[in-house]
Residue frames as qw, qx, qy, qz and C-alpha x, y, z in Angstrom:
[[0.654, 0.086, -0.493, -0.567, 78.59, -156.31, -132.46],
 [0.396, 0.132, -0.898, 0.140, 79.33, -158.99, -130.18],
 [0.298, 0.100, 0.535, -0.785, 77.16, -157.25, -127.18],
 [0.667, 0.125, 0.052, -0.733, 74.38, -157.81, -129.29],
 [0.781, -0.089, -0.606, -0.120, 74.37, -161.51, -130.05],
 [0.271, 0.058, -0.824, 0.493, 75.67, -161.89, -126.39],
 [0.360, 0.021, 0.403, -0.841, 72.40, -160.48, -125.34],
 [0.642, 0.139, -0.420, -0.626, 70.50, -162.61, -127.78],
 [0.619, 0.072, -0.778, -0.083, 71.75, -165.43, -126.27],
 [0.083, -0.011, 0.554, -0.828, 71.13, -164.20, -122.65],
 [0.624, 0.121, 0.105, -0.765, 67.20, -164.14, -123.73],
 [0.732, 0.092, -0.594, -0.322, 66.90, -167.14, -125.68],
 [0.432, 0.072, -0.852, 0.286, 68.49, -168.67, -122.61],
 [0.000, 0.202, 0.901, -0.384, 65.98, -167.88, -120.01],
 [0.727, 0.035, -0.254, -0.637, 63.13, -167.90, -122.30],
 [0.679, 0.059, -0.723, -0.116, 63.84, -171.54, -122.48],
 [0.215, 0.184, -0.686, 0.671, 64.25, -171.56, -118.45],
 [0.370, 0.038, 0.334, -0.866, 61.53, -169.77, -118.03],
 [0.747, 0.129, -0.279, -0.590, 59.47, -172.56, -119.98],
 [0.267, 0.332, -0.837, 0.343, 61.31, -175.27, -118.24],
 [0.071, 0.022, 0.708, -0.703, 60.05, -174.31, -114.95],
 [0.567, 0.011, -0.055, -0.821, 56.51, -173.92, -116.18],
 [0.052, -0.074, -0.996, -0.005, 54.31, -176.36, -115.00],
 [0.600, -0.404, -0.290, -0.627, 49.95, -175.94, -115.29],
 [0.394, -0.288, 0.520, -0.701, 48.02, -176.33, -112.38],
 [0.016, -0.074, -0.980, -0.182, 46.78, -179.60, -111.59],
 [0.214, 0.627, 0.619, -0.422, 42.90, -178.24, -111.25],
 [0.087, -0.155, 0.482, 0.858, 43.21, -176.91, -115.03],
 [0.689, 0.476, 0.211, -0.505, 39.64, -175.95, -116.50],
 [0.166, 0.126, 0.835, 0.509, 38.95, -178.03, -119.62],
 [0.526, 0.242, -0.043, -0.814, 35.87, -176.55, -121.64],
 [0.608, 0.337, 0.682, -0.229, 32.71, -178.84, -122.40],
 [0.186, 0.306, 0.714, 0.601, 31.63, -179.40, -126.23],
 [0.122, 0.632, 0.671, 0.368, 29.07, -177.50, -125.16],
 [0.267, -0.784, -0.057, 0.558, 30.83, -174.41, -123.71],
 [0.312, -0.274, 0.524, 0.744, 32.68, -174.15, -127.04],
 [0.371, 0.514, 0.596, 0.494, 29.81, -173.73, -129.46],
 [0.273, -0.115, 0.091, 0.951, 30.02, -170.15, -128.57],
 [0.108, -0.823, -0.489, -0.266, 26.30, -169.10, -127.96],
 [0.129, -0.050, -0.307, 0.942, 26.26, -165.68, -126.51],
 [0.379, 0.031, 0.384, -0.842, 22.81, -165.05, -124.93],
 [0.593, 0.263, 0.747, -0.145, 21.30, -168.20, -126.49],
 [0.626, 0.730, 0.058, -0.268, 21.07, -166.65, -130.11],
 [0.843, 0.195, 0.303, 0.399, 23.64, -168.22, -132.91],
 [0.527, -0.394, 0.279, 0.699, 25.90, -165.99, -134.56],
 [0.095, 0.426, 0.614, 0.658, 23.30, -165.37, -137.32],
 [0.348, -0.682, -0.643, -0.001, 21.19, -164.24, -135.33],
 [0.333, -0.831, -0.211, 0.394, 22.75, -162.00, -133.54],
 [0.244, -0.122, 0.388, 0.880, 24.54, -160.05, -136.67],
 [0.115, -0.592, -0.626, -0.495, 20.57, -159.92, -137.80],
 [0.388, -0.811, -0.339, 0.276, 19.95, -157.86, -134.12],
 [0.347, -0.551, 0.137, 0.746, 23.08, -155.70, -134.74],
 [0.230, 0.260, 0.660, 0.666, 22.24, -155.16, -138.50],
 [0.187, -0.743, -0.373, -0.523, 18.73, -153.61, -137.32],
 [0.466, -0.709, -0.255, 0.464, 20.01, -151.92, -134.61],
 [0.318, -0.047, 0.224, 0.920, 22.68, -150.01, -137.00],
 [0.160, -0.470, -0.616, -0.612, 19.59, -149.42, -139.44],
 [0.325, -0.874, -0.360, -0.027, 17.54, -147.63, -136.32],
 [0.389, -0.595, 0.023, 0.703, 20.34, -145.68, -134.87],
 [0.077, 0.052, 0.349, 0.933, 20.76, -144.27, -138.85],
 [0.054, -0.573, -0.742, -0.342, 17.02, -143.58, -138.83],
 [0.430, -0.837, -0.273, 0.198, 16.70, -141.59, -136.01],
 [0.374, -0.385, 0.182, 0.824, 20.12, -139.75, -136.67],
 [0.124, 0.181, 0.524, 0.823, 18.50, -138.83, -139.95],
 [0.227, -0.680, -0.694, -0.066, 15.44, -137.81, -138.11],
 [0.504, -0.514, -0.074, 0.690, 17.23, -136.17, -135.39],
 [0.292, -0.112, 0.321, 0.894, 19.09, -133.87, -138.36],
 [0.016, -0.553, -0.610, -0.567, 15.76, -133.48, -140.48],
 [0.357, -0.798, -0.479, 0.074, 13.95, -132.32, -137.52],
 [0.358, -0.740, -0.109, 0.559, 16.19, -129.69, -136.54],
 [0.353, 0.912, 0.010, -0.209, 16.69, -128.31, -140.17],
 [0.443, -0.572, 0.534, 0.437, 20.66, -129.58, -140.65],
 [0.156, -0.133, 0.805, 0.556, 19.28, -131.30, -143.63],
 [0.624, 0.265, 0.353, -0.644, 16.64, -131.43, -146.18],
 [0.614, 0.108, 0.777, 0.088, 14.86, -134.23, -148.01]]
């Protein structure tokens, strides 16, 4: 039983070593207020759940086309 706390303390010790030695680079990026408002392609987060929303809603159309048309299902 003893191996195993002797290992515990083996890790804890150069975790802490290993966080010691750590130092950031002195050229460290810092993000702008306006890198952080998270636009992705200029459209808000509404916006672009309204683009995926009718995208889903066409991909099931066509799948349900798709099927009709070849007889898998009828209306």
């Amino acid at each position: 039983m003893s191996d195993f706390n002797d290992l515990r303390e083996d890790a804890t010790k150069q975790y802490e070593q290993s966080q010691a030695e750590y130092k950031p680079a002195a050229g460290t990026y810092s993000a702008s207020p306006r890198a952080s408002s998270r636009k992705m392609f200029g459209m808000t987060s509404l916006q672009r759940f309204i683009i995926l929303v009718m995208l889903l809603l066409s991909t099931c159309m066509i799948g349900a086309l798709c099927l009709f048309a070849t007889g898998k299902i009828a209306f």
